[in-house]
C-alpha positions in Angstrom: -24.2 26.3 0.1 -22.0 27.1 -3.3 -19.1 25.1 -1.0 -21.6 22.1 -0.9 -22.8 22.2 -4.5 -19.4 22.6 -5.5 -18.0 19.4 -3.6 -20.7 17.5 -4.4 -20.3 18.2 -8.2 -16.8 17.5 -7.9 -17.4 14.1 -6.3 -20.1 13.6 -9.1 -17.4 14.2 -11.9 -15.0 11.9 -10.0 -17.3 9.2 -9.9 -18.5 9.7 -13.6 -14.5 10.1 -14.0 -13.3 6.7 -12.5 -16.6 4.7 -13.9 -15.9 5.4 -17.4 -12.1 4.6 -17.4 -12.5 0.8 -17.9 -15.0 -1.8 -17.5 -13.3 -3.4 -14.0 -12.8 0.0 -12.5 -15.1 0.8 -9.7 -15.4 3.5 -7.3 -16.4 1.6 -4.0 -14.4 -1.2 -3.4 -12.8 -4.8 -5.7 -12.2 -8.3 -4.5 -10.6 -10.5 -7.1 -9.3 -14.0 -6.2 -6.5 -12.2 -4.4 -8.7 -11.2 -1.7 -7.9 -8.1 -1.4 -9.8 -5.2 -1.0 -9.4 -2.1 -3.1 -11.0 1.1 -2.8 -10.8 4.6 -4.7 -12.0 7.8 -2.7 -11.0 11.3 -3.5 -10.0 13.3 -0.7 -11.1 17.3 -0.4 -9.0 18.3 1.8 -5.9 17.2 0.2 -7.5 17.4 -3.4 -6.4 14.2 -4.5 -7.5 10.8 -5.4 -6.5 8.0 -3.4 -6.5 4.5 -4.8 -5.8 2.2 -1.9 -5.2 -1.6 -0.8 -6.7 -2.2 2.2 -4.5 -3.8 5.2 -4.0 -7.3 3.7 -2.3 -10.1 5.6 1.1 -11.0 4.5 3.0 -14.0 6.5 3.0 -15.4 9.7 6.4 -17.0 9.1 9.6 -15.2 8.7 12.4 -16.4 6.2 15.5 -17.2 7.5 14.7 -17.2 11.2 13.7 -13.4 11.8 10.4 -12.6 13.8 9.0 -15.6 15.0 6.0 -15.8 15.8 5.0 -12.8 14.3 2.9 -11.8 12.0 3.2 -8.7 8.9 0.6 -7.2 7.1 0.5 -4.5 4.5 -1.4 -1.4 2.9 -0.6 0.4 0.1 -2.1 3.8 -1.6 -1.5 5.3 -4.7 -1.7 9.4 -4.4 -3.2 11.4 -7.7 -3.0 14.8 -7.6 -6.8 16.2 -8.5 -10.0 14.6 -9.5 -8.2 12.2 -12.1 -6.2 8.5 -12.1 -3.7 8.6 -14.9 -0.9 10.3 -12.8 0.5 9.1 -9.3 2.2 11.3 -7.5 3.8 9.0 -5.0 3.0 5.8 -3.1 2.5 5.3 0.4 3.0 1.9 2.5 2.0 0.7 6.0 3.4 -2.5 7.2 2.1 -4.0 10.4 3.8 -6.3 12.9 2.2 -8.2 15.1 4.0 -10.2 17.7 4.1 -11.5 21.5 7.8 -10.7 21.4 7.9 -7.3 22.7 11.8 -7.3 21.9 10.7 -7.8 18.0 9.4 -3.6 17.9 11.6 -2.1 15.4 14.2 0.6 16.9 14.5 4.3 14.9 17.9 2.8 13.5 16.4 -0.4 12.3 13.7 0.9 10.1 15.8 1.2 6.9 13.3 -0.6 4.2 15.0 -2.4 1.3 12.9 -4.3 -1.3 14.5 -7.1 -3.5 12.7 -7.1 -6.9 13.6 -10.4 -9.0 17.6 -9.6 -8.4 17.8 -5.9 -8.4 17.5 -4.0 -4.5 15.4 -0.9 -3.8 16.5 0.6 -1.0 13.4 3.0 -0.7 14.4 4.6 3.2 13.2 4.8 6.1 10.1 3.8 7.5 8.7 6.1 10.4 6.3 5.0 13.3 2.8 5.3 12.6 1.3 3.7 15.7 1.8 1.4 18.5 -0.1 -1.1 20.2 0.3 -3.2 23.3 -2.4 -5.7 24.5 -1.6 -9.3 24.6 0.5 -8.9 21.7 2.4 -5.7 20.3 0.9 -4.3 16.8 3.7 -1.6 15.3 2.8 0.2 11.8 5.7 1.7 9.9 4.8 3.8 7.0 7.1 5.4 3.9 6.4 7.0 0.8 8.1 6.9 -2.3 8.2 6.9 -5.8 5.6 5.6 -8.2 8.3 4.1 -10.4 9.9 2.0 -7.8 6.2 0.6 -7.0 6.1 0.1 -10.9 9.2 -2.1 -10.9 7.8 -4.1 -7.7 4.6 -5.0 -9.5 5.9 -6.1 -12.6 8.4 -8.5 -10.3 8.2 -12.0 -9.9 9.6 -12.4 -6.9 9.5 -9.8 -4.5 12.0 -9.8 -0.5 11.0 -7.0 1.5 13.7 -6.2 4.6 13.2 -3.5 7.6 15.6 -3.6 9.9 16.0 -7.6 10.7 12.3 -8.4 9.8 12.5 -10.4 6.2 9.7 -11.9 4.7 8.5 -12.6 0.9 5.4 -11.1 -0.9 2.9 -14.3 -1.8 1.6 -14.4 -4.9 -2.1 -13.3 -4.0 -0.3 -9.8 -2.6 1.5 -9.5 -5.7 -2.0 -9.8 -7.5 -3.2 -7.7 -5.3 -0.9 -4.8 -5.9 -1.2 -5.0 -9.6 -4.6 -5.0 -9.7 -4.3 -1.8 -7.5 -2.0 -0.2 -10.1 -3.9 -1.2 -13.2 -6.2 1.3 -11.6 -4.0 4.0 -12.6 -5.5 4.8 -16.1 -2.6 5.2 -18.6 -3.1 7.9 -21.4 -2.7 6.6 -24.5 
């Protein structure tokens, strides 16, 4: 019973935490004009607060002639450490790739992910397999984490190239929204 009091206090402070740290924060979930959908939870288990994009579409066309036919979507979290959202502790992303090309699945030695921010390259490692699916078409979800400051320097980009393995495509500018609205979450101390 003290276990229960004690994580339902904890969840009350986080929410009274999160609510009070600006006027566009919210606890549940955000859609601006980006459409994306952002929610914050804190996790017991782990004992940390998780700020997180939801799987958001990316592209359905490839640059320079890589995946056809394919599609790529993305998620993105932003790991705190306790009951608190002024310090990350590191990032985590998903990209999914849909495709009816089964010889488009990304092989363990072509999973390296590089991200082109305005001209400077993050080379941010690689990606591991989250999941597999094979239906009419084949869904594959690689995930990394990584540093909070490269994530800082892909936000504050204007143009943004992402590369794993062959697969290139370009963040649109309602996924670049997206991820800064999800790091203006983070609540700077002042």
């Amino acid at each position: 019973m003290r276990k229960v009091n004690c994580l339902f206090s904890c969840g009350l402070l986080l929410l009274l935490q999160v609510s009070l740290m600006s006027p566009t924060t919210t606890v549940a979930q955000s859609r601006l004009n980006h459409g994306g959908k952002i929610e914050t939870t804190y996790d017991g288990f782990s004992h940390e607060t998780v700020m997180s994009l939801q799987k958001m579409p990316v592209s359905c066309n490839g640059i320079k002639d890589t995946f056809k036919d394919a599609c790529v979507s993305l998620m993105v979290s932003l790991h705190c450490p306790g009951i608190q959202a002024n310090h990350v502790n590191y990032v985590m992303l998903q990209l999914m790739f849909k495709t009816k090309a089964w010889d488009q699945r990304h092989p363990m030695d072509q999973r390296d992910l590089s991200v082109v921010v305005n001209n400077e390259t993050l080379r941010l490692g690689r990606m591991q397999l989250i999941g597999q699916n094979v239906d009419d078409n084949m869904t594959e979800t690689l995930g990394i984490t990584f540093p909070y400051e490269a994530f800082k320097k892909i936000v504050a980009a204007q143009f943004v190239e992402v590369q794993v393995g062959p697969s290139r495509f370009m963040l649109r500018n309602k996924n670049l929204e997206a991820l800064r609205d999800l790091n203006n979450r983070v609540v700077v101390a002042q």
